[in-house]
C-alpha positions in Angstrom: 9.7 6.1 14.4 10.1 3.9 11.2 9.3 0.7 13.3 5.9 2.5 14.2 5.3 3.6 11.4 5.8 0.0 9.6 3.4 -1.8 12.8 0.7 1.0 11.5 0.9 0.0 8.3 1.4 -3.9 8.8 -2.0 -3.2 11.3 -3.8 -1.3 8.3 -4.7 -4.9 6.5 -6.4 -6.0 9.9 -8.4 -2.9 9.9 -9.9 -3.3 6.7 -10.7 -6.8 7.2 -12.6 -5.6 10.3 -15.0 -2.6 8.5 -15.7 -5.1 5.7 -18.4 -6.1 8.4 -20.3 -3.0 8.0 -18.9 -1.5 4.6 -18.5 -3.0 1.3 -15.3 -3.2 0.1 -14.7 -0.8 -2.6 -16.7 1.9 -0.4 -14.7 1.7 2.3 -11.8 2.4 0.1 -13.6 5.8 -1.3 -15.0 6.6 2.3 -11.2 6.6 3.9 -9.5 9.0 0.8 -12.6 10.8 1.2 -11.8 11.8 5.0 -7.6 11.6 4.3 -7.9 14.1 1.5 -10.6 16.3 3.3 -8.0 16.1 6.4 -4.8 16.8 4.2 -7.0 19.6 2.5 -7.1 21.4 5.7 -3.7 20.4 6.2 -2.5 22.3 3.3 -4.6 25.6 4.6 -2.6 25.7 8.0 0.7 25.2 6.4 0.0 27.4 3.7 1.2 24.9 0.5 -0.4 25.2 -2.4 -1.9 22.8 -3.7 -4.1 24.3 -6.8 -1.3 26.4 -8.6 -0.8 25.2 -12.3 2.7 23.3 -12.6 2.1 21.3 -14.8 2.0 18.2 -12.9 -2.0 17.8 -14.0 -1.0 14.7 -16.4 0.9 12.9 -14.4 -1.3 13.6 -11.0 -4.2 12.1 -12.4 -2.5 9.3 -13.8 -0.9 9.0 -10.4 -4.5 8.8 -9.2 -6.3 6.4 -11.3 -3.1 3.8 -10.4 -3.6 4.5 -6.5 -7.2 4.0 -6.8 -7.0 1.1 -9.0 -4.3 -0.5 -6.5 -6.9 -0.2 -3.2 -9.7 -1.6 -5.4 -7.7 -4.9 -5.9 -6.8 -4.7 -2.1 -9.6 -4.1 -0.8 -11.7 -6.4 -3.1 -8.8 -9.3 -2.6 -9.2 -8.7 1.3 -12.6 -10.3 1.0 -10.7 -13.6 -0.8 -7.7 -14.0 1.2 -6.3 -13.3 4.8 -5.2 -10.1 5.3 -1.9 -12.3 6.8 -1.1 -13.4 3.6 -2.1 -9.7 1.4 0.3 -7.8 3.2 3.0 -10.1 2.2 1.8 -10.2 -1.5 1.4 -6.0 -1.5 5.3 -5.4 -0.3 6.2 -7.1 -3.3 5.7 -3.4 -4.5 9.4 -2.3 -3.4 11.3 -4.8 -5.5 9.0 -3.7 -8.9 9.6 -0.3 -8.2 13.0 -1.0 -8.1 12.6 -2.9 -11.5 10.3 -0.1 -13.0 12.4 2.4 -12.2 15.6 0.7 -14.1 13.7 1.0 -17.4 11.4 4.1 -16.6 13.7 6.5 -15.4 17.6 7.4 -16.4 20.3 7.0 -14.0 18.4 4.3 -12.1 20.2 1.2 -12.1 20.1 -2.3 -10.2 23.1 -3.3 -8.6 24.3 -7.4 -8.0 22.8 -6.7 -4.3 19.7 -5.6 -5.2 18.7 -7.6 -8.1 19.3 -10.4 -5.4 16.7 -8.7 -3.3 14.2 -8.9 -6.0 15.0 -12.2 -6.8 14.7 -13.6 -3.0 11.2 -11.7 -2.9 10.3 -13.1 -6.4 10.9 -16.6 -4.7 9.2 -15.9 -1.4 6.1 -14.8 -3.3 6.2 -18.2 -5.2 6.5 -20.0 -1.8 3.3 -18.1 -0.5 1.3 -19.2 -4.1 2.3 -22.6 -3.4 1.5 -22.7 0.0 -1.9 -21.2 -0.7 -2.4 -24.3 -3.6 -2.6 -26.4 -0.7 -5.2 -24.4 2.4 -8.7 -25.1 1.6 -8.6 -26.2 -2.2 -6.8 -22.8 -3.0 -9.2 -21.0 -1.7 -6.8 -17.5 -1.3 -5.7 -17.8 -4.8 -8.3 -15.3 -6.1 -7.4 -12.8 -3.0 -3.4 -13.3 -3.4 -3.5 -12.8 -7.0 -5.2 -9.3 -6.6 -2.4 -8.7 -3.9 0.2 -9.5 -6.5 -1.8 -6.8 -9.0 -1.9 -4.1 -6.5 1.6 -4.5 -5.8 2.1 -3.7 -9.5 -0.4 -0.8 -9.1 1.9 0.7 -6.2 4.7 0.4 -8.3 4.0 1.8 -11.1 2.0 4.6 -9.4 6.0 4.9 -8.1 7.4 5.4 -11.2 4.9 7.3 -12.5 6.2 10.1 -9.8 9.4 9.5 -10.2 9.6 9.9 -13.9 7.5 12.8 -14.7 6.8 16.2 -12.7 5.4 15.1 -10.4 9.0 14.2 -8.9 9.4 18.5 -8.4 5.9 18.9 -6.5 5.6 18.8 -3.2 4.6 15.7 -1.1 1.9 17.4 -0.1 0.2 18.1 -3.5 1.4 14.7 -4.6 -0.4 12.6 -1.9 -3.4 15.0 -2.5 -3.5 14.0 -6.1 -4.2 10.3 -5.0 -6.7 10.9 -2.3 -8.5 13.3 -3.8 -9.2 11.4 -7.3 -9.6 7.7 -5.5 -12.2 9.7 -3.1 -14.0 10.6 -6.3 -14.0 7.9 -8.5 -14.1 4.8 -5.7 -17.3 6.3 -4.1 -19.0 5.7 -8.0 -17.3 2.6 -9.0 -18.1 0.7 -5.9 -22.6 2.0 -7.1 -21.6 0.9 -10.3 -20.2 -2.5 -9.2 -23.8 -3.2 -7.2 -22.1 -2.9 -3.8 -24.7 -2.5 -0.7 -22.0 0.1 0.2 -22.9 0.9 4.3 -24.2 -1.8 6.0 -24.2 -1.4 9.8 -22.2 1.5 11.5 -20.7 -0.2 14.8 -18.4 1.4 17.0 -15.5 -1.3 15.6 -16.4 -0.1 12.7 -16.2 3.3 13.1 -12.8 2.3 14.4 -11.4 0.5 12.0 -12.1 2.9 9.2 -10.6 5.6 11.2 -7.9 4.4 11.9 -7.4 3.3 8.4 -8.0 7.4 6.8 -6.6 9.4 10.1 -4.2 6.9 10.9 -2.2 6.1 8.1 -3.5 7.6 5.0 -3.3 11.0 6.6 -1.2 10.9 9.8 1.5 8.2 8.6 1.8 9.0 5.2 3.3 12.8 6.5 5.1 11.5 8.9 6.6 9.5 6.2 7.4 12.5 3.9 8.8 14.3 7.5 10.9 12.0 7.7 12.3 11.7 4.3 13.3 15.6 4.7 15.7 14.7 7.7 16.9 11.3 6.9 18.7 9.3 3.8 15.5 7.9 1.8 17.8 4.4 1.4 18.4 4.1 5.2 14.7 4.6 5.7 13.4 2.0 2.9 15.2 -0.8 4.4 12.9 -0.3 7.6 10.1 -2.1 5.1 10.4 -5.4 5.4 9.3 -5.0 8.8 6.1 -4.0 7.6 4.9 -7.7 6.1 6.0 -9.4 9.0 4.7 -6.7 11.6 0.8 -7.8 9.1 1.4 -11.7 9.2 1.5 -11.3 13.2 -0.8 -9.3 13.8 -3.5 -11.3 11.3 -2.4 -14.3 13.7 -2.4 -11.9 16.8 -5.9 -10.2 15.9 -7.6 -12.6 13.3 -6.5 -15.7 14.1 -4.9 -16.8 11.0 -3.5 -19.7 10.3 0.3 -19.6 9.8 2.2 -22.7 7.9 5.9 -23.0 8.2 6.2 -22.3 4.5 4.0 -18.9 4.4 6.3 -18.2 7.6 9.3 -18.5 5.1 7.8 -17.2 2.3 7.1 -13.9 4.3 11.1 -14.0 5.4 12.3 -14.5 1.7 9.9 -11.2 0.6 11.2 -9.0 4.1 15.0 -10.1 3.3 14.2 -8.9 -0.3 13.1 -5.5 0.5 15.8 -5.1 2.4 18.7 -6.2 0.4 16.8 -3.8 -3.1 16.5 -0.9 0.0 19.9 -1.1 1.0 21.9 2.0 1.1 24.6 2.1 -1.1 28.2 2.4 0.5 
């Protein structure tokens, strides 16, 4: 289940590529948490969690929520400057500073020889993929792989930021409702007020695309996700997400027909073997 759930989300970068045809960038961002939080909304209802009671996670869900939304702004926005090939790569950085934010954020976390290894093989596999972009078309991905790099921060911190206040004793649920429903608010206005044509032309890939992207993963793999973490050692499931950049550097090969150098190849190796070795369980 963790190797389909890694192709779905190595596939999601494609998608988005895709819909940029007929949606702006940072609308399409706001129009898929708009029908994920709608969709985990109803979720909630059947399953009966609450997701409204005061628990004092109000603080730190919002500032949850601005960082998620910031972090799909960048992508989204980048995707229109680089291949998606090469964002996916640059967005699983996120593992390896999380790992790192984590260390100084919240007590009790600590790196050990293994895992600050990992970060330092995807710290070098990133570099590659910089260097390599220096040289395709003048640097023409630089702009796009540098927003990559920022979301990557975004995801990490938004991390931490569960991790280290109390938002760490709410449910998933309420959690993962307090990024889609404040990115579905505020992306919707910040993509008017950057002077985006926001929906262009509706066609049935389209359509697709941007449904797969909300019903798909940011509703349907995202619980499966948290189901999964209920049953199984968090560690043992992590270390299924290297799979995940090079499941989106195929597929943007596969689907796009992106070019792949020998050197983004290794760079995308040095970043998977990184997430691995900062995922790995502990004996």
């Amino acid at each position: 289940m963790m190797i389909v759930l890694c192709m779905c989300w190595g596939f999601n970068q494609i998608t988005i590529k895709i819909a940029a045809a007929g949606i702006s960038p940072i609308m399409q961002a706001g129009l898929r948490s708009i029908i994920a939080a709608v969709l985990l909304l109803i979720w909630a209802q059947l399953r009966r969690i609450p997701l409204f009671r005061r628990d004092g996670t109000l603080a730190g869900g919002m500032a949850a929520g601005a960082l998620f939304a910031a972090e799909f702004v960048f992508i989204y926005v980048g995707l229109s400057h680089t291949a998606a090939s090469r964002m996916v790569v640059f967005i699983y950085l996120a593992p390896c500073l999380t790992a790192l934010g984590l260390q100084w954020f919240v007590p009790g976390e600590r790196l050990s020889a293994t895992q600050w290894s990992g970060v330092a093989l995807a710290f070098l596999g990133v570099a590659l993929a910089f260097a390599d972009g220096f040289g395709s078309a003048k640097g023409s991905t630089l702009i796009g792989d540098a927003f990559g790099v920022i979301a990557a921060a975004l995801w990490a911190a938004t991390t931490v930021t569960v991790r280290a206040t109390k938002l760490s004793f709410a449910s998933a649920t309420k959690t993962l409702f307090y990024q889609l429903g404040f990115s579905a608010l505020v992306l919707p206005l910040a993509s008017l007020a950057a002077g985006e044509p926001g929906i262009i032309a509706l066609t049935p890939k389209v359509i697709a695309s941007l449904a797969y992207q909300s019903v798909v993963v940011a509703f349907a793999s995202y619980l499966a996700w948290f189901w999964l973490l209920t049953r199984y050692l968090a560690g043992r499931l992590s270390v299924f997400s290297f799979l995940t950049p090079l499941f989106g550097v195929a597929f943007g090969v596969i689907f796009l027909s992106e070019p792949l150098s020998a050197a983004f190849l290794a760079a995308a190796l040095l970043v998977g073997a990184g997430i691995a070795l900062v995922n790995r369980p502990a004996k």
